[in-house]
C-alpha positions as CSV (number, residue, x, y, z in Angstrom):
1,X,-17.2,-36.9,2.0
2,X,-13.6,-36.0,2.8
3,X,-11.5,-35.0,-0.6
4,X,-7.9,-36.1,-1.2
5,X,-5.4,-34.7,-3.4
6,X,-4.3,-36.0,-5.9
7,X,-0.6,-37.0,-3.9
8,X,-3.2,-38.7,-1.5
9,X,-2.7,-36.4,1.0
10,X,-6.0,-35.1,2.6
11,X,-6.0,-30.9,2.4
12,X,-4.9,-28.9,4.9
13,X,-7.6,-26.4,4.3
14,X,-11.0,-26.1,2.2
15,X,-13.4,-23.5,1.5
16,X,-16.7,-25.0,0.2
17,X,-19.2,-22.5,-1.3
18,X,-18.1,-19.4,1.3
19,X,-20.4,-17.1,0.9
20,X,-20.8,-13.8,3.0
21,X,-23.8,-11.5,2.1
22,X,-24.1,-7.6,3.4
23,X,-27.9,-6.6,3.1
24,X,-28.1,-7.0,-1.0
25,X,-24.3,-7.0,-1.6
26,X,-22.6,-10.3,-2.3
27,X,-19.0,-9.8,-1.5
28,X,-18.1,-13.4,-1.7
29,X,-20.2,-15.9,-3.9
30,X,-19.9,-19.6,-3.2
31,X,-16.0,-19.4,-3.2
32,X,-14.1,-23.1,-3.7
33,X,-10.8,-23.3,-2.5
34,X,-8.1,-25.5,-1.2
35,X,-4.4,-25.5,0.2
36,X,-2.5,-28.3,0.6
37,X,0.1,-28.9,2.7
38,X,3.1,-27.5,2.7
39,X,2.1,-25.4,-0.4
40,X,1.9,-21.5,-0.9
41,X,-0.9,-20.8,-2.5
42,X,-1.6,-17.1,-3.9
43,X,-5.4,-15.2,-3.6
44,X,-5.3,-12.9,-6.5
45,X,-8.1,-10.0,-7.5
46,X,-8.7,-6.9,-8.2
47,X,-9.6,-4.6,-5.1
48,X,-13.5,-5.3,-4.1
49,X,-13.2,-8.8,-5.5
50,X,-13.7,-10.1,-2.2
51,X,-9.9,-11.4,-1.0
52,X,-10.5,-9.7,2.1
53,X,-14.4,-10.5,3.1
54,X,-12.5,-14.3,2.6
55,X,-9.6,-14.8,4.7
56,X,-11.7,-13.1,6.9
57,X,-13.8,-15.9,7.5
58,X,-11.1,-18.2,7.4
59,X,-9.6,-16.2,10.6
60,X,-12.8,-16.1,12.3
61,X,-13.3,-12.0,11.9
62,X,-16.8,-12.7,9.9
63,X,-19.1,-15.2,10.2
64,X,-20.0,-17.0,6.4
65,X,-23.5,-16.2,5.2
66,X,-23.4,-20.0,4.0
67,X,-20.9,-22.7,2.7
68,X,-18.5,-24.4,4.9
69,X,-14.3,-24.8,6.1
70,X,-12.9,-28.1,5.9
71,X,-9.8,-28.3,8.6
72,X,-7.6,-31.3,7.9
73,X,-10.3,-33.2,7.1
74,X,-13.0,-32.4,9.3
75,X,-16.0,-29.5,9.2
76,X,-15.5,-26.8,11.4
77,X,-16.7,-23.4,12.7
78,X,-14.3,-20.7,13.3
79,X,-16.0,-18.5,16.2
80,X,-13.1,-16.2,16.2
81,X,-9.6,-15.2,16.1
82,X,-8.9,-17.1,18.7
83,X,-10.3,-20.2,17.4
84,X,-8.8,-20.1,14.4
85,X,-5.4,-19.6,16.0
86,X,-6.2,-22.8,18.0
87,X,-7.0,-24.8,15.0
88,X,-3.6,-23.7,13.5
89,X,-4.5,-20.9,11.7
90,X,-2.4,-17.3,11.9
91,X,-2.7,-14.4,10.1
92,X,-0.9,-11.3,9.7
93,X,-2.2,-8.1,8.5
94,X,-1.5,-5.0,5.8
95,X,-1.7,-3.0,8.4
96,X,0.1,-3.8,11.7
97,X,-1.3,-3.8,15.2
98,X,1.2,-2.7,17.3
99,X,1.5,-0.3,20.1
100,X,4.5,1.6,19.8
101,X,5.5,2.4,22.9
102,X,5.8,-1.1,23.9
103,X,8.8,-3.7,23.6
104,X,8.6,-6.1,21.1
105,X,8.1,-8.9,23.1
106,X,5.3,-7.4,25.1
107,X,3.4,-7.1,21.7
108,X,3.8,-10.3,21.7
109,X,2.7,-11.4,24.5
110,X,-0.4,-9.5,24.1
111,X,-1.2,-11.7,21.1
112,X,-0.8,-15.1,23.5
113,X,-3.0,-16.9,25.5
114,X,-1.0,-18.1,27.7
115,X,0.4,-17.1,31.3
116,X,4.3,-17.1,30.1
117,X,6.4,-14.3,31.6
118,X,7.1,-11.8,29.6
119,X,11.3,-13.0,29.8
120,X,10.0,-16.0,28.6
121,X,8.3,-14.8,25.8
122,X,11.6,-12.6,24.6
123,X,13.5,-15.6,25.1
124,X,11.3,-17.7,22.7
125,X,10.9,-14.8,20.0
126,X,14.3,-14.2,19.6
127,X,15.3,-17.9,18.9
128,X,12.5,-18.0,16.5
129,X,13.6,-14.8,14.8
130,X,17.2,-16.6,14.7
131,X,15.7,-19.9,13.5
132,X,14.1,-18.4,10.2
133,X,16.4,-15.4,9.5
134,X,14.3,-12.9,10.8
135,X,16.7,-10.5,12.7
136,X,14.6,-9.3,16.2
137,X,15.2,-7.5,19.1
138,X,12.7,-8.8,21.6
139,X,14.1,-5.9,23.8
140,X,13.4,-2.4,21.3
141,X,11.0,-0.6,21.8
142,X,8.3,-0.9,18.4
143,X,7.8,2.8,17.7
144,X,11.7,2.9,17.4
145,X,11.8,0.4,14.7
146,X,11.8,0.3,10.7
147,X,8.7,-1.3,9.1
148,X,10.3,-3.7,7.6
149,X,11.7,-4.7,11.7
150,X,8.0,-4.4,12.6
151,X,6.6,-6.8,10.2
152,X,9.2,-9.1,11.4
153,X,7.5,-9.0,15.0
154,X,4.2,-9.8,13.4
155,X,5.2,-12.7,11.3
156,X,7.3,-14.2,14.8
157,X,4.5,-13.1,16.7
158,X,2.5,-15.4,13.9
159,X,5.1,-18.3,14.7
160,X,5.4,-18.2,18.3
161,X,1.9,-19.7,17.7
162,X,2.7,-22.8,15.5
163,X,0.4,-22.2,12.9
164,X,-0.4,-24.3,9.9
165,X,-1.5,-22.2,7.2
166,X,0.0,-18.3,7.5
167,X,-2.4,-15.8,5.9
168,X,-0.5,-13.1,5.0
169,X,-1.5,-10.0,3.0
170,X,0.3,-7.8,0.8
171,X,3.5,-8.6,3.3
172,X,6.5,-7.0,1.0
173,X,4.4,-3.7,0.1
174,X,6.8,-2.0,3.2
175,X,10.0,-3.9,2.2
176,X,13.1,-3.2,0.1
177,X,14.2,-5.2,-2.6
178,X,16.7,-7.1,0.2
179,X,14.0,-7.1,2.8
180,X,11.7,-8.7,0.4
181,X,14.0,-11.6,-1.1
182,X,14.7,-12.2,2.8
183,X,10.9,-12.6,3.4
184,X,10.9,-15.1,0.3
185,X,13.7,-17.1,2.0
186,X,11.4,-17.6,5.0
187,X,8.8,-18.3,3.0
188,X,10.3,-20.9,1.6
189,X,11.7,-22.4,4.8
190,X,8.3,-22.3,6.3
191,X,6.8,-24.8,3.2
192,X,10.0,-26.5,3.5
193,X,8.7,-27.6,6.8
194,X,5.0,-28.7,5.7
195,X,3.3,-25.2,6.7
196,X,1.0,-23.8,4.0
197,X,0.7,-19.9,3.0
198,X,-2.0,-18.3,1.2
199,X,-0.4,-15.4,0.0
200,X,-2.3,-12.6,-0.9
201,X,-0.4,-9.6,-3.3
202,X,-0.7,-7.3,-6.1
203,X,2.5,-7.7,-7.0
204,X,2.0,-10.4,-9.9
205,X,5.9,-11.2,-10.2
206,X,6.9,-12.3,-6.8
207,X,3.7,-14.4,-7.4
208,X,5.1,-16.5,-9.9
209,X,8.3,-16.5,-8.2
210,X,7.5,-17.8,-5.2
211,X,3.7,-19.2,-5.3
212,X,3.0,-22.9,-5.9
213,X,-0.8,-22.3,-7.2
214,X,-3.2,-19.5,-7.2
215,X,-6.9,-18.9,-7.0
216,X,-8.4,-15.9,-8.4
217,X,-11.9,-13.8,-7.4
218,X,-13.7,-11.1,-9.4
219,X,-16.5,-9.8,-8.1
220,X,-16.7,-12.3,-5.6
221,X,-16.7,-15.0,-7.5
222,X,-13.8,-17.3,-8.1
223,X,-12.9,-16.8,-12.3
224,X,-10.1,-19.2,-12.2
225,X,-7.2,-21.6,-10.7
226,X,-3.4,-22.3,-12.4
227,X,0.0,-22.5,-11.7
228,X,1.4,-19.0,-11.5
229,X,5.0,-20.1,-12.6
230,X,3.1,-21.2,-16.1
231,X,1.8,-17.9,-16.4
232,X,3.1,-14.0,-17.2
233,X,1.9,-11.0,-15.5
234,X,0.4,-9.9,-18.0
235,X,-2.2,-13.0,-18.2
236,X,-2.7,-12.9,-14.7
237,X,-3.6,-9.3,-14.4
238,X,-6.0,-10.6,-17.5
239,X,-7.6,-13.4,-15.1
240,X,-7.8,-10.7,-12.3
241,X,-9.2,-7.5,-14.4
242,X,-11.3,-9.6,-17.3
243,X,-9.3,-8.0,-20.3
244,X,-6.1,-6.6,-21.0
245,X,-4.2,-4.6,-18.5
246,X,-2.4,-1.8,-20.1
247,X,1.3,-0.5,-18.3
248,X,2.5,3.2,-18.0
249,X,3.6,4.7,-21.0
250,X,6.5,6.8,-19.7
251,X,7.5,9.8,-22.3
252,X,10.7,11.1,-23.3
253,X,11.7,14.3,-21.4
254,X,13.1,17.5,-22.5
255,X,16.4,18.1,-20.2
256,X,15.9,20.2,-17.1
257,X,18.1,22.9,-18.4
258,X,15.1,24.3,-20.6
259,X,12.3,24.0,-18.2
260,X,11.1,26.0,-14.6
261,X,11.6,24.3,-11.5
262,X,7.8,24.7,-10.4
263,X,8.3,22.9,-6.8
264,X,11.3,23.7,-4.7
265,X,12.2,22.6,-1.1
266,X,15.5,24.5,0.4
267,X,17.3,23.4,3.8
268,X,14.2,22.0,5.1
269,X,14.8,20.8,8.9
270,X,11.7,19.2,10.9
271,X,11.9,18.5,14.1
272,X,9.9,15.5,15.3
273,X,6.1,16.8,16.2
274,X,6.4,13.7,18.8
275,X,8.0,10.9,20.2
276,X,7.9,8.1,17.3
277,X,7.8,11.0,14.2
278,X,11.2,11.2,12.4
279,X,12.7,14.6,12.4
280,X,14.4,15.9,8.3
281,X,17.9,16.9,8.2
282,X,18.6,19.5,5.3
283,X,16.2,18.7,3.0
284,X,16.5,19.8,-0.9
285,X,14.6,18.9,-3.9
286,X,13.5,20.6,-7.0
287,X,11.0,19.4,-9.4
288,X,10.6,20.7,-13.0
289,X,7.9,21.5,-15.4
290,X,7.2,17.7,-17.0
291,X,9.0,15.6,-14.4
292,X,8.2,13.5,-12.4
293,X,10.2,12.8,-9.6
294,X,10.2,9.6,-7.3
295,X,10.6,9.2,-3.4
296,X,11.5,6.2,-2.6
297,X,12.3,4.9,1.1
298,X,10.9,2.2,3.6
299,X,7.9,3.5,5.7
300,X,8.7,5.8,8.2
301,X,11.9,7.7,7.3
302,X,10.2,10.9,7.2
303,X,7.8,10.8,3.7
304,X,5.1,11.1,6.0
305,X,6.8,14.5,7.6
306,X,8.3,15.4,4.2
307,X,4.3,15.2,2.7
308,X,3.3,17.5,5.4
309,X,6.0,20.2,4.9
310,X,5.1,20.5,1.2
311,X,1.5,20.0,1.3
312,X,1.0,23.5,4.2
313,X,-0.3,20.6,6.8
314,X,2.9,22.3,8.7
315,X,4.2,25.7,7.7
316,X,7.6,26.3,8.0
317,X,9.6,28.9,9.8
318,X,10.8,30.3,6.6
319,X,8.8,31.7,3.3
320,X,11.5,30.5,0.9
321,X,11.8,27.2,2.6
322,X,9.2,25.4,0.1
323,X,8.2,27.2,-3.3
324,X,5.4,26.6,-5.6
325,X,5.3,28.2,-9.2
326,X,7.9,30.6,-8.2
327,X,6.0,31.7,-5.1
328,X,7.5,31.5,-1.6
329,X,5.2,28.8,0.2
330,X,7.0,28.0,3.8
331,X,4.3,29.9,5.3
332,X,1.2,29.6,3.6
333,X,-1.3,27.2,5.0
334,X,-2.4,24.0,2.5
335,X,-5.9,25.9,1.3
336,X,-3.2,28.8,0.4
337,X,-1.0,26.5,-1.2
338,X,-4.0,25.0,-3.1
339,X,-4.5,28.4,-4.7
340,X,-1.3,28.8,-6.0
341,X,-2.0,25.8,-8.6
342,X,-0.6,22.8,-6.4
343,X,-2.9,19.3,-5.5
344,X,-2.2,17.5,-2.9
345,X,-3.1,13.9,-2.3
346,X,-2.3,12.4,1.7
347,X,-1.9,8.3,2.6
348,X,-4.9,7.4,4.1
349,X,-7.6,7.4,2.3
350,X,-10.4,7.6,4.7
351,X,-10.1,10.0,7.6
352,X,-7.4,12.2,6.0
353,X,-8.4,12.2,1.9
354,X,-11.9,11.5,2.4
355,X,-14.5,11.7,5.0
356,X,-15.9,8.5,5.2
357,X,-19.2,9.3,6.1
358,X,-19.6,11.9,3.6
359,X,-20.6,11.3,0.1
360,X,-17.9,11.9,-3.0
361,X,-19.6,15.1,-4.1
362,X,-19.4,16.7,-0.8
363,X,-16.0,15.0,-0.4
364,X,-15.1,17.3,-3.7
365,X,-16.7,20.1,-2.2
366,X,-14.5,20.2,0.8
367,X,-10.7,20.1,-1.0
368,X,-12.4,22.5,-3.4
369,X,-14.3,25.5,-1.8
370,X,-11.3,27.6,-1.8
371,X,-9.8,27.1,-5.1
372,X,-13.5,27.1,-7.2
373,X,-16.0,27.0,-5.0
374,X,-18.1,30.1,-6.6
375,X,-18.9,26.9,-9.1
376,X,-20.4,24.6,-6.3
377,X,-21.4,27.6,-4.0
378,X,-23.6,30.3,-4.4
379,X,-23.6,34.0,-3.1
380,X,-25.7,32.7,-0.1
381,X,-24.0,30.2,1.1
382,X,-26.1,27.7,-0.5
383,X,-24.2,24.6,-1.9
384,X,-24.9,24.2,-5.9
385,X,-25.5,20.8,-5.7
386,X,-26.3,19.9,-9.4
387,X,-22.7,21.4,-10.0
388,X,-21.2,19.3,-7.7
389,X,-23.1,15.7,-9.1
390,X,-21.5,17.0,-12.3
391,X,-18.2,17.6,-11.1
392,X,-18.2,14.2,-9.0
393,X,-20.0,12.0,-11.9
394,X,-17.0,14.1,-14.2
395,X,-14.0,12.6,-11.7
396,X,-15.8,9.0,-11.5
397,X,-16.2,8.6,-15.5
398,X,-12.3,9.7,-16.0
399,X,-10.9,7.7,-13.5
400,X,-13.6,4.1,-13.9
401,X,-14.6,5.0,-10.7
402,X,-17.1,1.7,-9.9
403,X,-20.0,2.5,-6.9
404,X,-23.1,1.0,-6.1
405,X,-25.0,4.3,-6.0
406,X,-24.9,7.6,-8.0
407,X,-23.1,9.6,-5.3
408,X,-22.5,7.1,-2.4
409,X,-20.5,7.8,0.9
410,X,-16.7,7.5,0.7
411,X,-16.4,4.7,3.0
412,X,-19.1,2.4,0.9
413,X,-16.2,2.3,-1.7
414,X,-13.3,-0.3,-1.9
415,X,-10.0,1.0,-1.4
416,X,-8.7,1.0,-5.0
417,X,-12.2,2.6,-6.0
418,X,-12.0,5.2,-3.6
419,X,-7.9,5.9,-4.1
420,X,-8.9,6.4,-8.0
421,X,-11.7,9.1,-7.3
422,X,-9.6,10.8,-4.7
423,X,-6.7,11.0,-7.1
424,X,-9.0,12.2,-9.5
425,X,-10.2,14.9,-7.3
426,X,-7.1,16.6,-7.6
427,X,-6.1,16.0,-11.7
428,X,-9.8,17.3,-12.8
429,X,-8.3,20.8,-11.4
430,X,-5.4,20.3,-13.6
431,X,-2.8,21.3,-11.0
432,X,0.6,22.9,-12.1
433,X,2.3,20.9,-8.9
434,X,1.0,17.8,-8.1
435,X,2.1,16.0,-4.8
436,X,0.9,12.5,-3.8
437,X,1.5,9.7,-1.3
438,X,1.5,6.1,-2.1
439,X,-0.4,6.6,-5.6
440,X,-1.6,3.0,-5.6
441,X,-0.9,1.1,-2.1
442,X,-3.5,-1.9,-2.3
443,X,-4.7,-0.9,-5.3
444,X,-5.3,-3.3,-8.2
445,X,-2.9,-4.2,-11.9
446,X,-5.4,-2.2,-13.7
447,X,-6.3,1.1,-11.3
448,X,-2.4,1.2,-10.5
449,X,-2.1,1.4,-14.5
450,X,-4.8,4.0,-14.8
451,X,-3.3,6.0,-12.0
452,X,0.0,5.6,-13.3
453,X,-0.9,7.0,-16.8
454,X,-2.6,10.0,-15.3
455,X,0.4,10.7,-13.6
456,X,2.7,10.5,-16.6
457,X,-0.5,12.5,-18.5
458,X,-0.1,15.4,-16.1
459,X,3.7,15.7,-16.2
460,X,3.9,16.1,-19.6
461,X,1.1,18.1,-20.1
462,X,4.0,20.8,-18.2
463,X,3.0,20.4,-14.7
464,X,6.0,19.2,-11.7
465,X,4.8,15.7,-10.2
466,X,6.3,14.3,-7.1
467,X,5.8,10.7,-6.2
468,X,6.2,9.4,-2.8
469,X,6.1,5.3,-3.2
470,X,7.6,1.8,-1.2
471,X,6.4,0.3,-4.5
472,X,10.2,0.2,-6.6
473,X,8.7,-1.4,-9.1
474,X,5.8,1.8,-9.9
475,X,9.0,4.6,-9.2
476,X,11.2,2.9,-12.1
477,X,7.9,2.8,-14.5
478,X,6.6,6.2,-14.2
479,X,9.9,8.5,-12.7
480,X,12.3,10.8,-14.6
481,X,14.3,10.3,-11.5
482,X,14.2,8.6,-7.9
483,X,15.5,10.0,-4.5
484,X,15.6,8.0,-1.5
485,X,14.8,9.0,1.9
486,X,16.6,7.7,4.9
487,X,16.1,8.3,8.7
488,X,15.0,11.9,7.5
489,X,17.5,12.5,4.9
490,X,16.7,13.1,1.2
491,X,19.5,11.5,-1.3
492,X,20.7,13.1,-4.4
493,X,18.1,12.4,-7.0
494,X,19.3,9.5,-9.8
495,X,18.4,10.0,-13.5
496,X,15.9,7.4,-13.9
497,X,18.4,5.9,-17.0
498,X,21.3,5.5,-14.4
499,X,19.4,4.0,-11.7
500,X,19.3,0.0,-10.6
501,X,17.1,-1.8,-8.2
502,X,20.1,-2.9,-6.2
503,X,21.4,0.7,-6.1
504,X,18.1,2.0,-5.1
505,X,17.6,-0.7,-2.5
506,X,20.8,-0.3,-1.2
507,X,20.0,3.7,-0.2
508,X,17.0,2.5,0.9
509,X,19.1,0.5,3.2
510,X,20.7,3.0,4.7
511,X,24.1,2.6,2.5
512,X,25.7,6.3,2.2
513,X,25.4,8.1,-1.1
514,X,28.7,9.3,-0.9
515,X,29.9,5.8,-0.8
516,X,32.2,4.3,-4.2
517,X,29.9,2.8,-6.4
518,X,26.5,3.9,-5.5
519,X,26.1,7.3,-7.6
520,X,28.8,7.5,-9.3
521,X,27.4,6.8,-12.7
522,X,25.5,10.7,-12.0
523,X,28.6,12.5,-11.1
């Protein structure tokens, strides 16, 4: 029986009981849901609530255990990628797929099935990037670009292929404020023209701002539909979570003059390690005893490089170029730097903070066997592994770590779960410097809040946090002050009190510090 809406237009798009099964795990549980045209609708949950298992599906990555997809009208089984961009449906990823030594128009072309030339192609992406405001250079190479200039390629890469219905998840988490209201502006052209978005986003505000309607999953299962624009924040975060979601209570601070700078970076210079790393020019921070400092900056203007410096992953050709609790680091390898009281949390989760095939206690047992290991091995070698469970089921408990089994393999987690147990790691050993990169990226309203806290908790218990974040919005709620990087440089940090979204974005732009009006309020 073919539905109509109530405008008496039939839907561009429904799932009917979508269900997709994994041996005894549901991940999605007869999921209803429909886009109309010209309409951008928002796919809200918390992480593991299934979002992802369903636009997969949709796209033809995953086949649906049962239920059905309604195309304008008429029942259809998406095969594939392929078939789903031939139906009119696109998609564009977190994570982008991109080769960087290639042009952006043979990315492009990659993507096509077609037998265009590849002038042909550049010729069509850069009217389309002109057409909707999306500044492209079909010509530059991708591994020379910004993020925000790479996501661009990925959404006219989406384009060139006349899609209907754009999925696109978490697209502004590597945007600046600017960036981001540009995105929205497309957006809004794109329903403008009849196309439909489902949006997915943790980001509850530029939900309401720009979304038309909204379903929401927990646990797999779809708890709800509205209209986000009726609705605050706080009450969706309450659809998404099941109860109240708490925000981060930021302290007072005592002023720097009283208090030990406990993490210290002089004249740090980096050359690039290879051909698409960003080399750091004269780098200088210094982080106090209950502060937390904030590093803001688009993706790949050196926080990665900056991280690595810090954290011993690459020593330095000078002691006194990083040092921790008063000691001279520059030299000392991460397992060195470890013992001198600092924690260190990387990126990516899996491959780098975790070893996915490994389970969380032995997970603990590797970032800890220097610092404390006499506690989770013995004289003979012989891993302690009651000690560990403790340890492990200790970090779960503080942090709400939710798993399936008592100690199960890192990569059986969903990414929020596994972000909290990792960051958890590191705070159970109460660590007098504590360094971490993108605290919560794809991480839920209420394990970004926990995080967040635990952050906050730390600092003024008297240790010296450093944040690296995209997210503005988590910088202004839990930093004492905010620096931005830019093409390798490290601005002047900005008393949280005398810092502005628009001045922040505008460093993260590129704008020069030194510039009237941008810092003048800290002179």
């Amino acid at each position: 029986m073919q539905t109509t809406l109530e405008s008496g237009r039939v839907p561009l798009l429904q799932a009917r009981g979508l269900t997709k099964t994994f041996g005894a795990v549901t991940a999605c549980n007869a999921i209803d849901l429909t886009i109309a045209p010209g309409e951008i609708h928002a796919l809200l949950g918390e992480n593991g609530a299934g979002k992802s298992t369903f636009v997969k599906m949709l796209f033809g990555a995953l086949e649906p255990t049962a239920g059905s997809i309604v195309w304008q009208g008429q029942s259809v089984q998406i095969d594939n990628p392929a078939a789903a961009r031939r139906l009119g449906i696109g998609m564009v990823f977190q994570h982008f797929s991109l080769f960087d030594a290639l042009t952006a128009a043979e990315n492009i072309l990659l993507s096509l099935d077609s037998d265009e030339q590849p002038s042909a192609v550049a010729e069509r992406a850069k009217e389309v990037s002109h057409a909707y405001g999306l500044p492209l250079d079909p010509y530059a190479h991708v591994g020379d670009l910004s993020v925000g200039e790479r996501q661009r390629i990925e959404i006219v890469r989406c384009l060139l292929q006349n899609p209907q219905l754009i999925i696109l998840d978490e697209p502004t988490s590597v945007l600046t404020p600017q960036e981001a209201d540009r995105l929205f502006e497309t957006l809004e052209r794109l329903r403008g023209e009849g196309r439909s978005i489902l949006y997915i986003s943790h980001r509850l505000e530029e939900v309401k701002r720009i979304c038309d309607s909204a379903t929401v999953l927990r646990q797999g299962r779809v708890v709800g539909h509205c209209d986000p624009k009726q609705e605050t924040a706080a009450s969706l975060a309450r659809l998404m979570v099941g109860d109240e979601v708490e925000g981060a209570r930021r302290q007072p601070q005592s002023s720097n003059a009283a208090r030990r700078a406990l993490l210290e970076v002089q004249n740090l210079n980096r050359p690039a390690a290879h051909p698409f790393a960003v080399t750091l020019h004269d780098i200088n921070l210094r982080v106090h005893e209950n502060e937390v400092l904030g590093i803001a900056g688009v993706a790949g203007n050196g926080q990665g490089e900056l991280f690595e410096a810090i954290s011993g992953e690459a020593t330095q050709a000078e002691a006194s170029t990083i040092c921790l609790c008063g000691r001279k680091a520059g030299l000392l390898n991460i397992s060195q730097r470890r013992k001198l009281g600092a924690a260190f949390v990387p990126e990516e989760r899996l491959g780098h903070a975790a070893a996915p095939d490994l389970p969380l206690s032995l997970n603990l047992l590797l970032s800890r066997h220097q610092t404390d290991g006499s506690s989770y091995v013995g004289p003979a070698g012989f891993i302690r592994s009651s000690g560990l469970a403790h340890a492990a089921a200790r970090v779960c408990k503080a942090m709400d770590v939710r798993k399936g089994a008592p100690d199960p393999a890192a990569s059986s987690l969903s990414g929020g779960n596994l972000q909290k147990f990792v960051i958890g790691r590191e705070l159970d050993r109460s660590p007098s410097v504590f360094v971490v990169n993108q605290p919560t990226w794809g991480v839920d309203a209420g394990a970004a809040a926990r995080i967040r806290n635990a952050l906050i908790e730390l600092a003024r218990s008297g240790s010296a946090v450093l944040v690296i974040s995209q997210d503005l919005d988590e910088l202004f709620e839990i930093s004492d002050a905010i620096s931005v990087m830019h093409h390798g440089h490290l601005s002047k940090p900005v008393p949280i009190k005398d810092a502005t979204f628009e001045k922040i974005g505008l460093l993260m732009g590129g704008a020069d510090a030194s510039e009237p009006g941008i810092l003048e309020e800290t002179a």
